[in-house]
N, C-alpha and C positions, 0 to 999 in steps of 0.2 A: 504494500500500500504506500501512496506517497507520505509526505510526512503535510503535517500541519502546522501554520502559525497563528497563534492562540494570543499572539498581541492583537489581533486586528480582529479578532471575531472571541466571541466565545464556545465550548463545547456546548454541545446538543443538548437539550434540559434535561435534566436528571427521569424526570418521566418518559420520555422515548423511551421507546421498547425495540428490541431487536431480539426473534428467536424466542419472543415472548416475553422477553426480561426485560424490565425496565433498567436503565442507569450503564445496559452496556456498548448504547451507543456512545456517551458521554466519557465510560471509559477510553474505548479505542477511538476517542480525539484526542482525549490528552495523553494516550500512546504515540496519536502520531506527532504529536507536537515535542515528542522526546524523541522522536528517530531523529539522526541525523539529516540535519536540513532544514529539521522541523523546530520550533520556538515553541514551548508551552508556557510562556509568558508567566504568571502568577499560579497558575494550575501546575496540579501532582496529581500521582495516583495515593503512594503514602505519606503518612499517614495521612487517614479518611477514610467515607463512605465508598470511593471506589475500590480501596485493598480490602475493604469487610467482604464486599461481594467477590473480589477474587478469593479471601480467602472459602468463601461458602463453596467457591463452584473445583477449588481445591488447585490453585492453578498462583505461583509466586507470581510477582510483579516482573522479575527478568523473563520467565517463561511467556507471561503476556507478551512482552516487549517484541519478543523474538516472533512469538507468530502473528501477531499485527506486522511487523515488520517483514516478514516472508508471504502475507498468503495475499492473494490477487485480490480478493475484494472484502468487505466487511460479514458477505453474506455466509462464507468461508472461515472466518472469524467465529463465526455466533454458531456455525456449525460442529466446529473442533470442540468450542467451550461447551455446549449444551449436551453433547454428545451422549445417549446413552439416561439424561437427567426427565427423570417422569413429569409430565406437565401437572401432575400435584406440588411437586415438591417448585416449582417455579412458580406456580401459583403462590404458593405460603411467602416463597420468597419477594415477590411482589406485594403484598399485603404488609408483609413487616416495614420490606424498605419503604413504600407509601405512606406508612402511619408515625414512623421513625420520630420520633418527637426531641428536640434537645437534650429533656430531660431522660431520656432514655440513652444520651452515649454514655459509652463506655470509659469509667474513669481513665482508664489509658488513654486516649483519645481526646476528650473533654479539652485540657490544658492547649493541643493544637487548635479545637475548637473555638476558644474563647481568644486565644489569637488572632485569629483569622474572623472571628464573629462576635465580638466584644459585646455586640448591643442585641444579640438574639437571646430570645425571651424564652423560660424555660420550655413554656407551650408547644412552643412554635414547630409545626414539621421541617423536619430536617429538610427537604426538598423544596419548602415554599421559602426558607434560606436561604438555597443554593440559587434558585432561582431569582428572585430578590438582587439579589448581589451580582449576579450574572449582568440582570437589567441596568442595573448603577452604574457599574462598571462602564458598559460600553454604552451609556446615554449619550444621546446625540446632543450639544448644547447651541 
């Protein structure tokens, strides 16, 4: 895949779905924005919500790296990753990540959180956040 530059655009909202999953389109931009060539500008995979779903689907962040970086298209991507993964267990997975609430990270995690999201409110879903911040980011003035 080519790579991406993440100064000039943001990754795909965290709700896209690819493969039926939500947040793995979002990943493999800010993969490509780490291939060589590519700028991931303020975005990472770790720590965050995109290494959580790598780790669920059982798959490190260099192992991403390498087959976003080898395979021809996205749809290839979501193929390798999902392979073999019951559309229950994707379903739950969607459900969780959707309802994901601040107050539900993981203290590991939190402390980058609060970095990166100083004024996000316990409540608040984690993806109406992400998204939130995406939109600030790149407002047009």
């Amino acid at each position: 895949m080519e790579p991406l530059d993440l100064r000039s655009q943001p990754p795909r909202a965290p709700r896209e779905r690819l493969g039926g999953l939500c947040l793995v389109p979002r990943t493999i931009d800010k993969a490509r924005g780490l291939l060589p060539g590519g700028n991931a500008g303020v975005y990472f995979i770790s720590p965050g919500v995109s290494s959580f779903l790598l780790s669920k689907l059982g798959v490190t962040e260099d192992a991403f790296l390498t087959l976003v970086a080898e395979a021809r298209d996205e749809e290839e991507v979501a193929a390798r990753l999902l392979d073999g993964i019951a559309p229950e267990r994707i379903a739950r997975w969607n459900g969780m990540l959707e309802n994901l609430r601040v107050d539900q990270i993981s203290a590991g995690l939190l402390p980058a959180w609060r970095q990166f999201f100083p004024d996000s409110r316990p409540d608040q879903l984690v993806f109406d956040v992400l998204t939130a911040d995406d939109a600030a980011m790149f407002a047009r003035t």
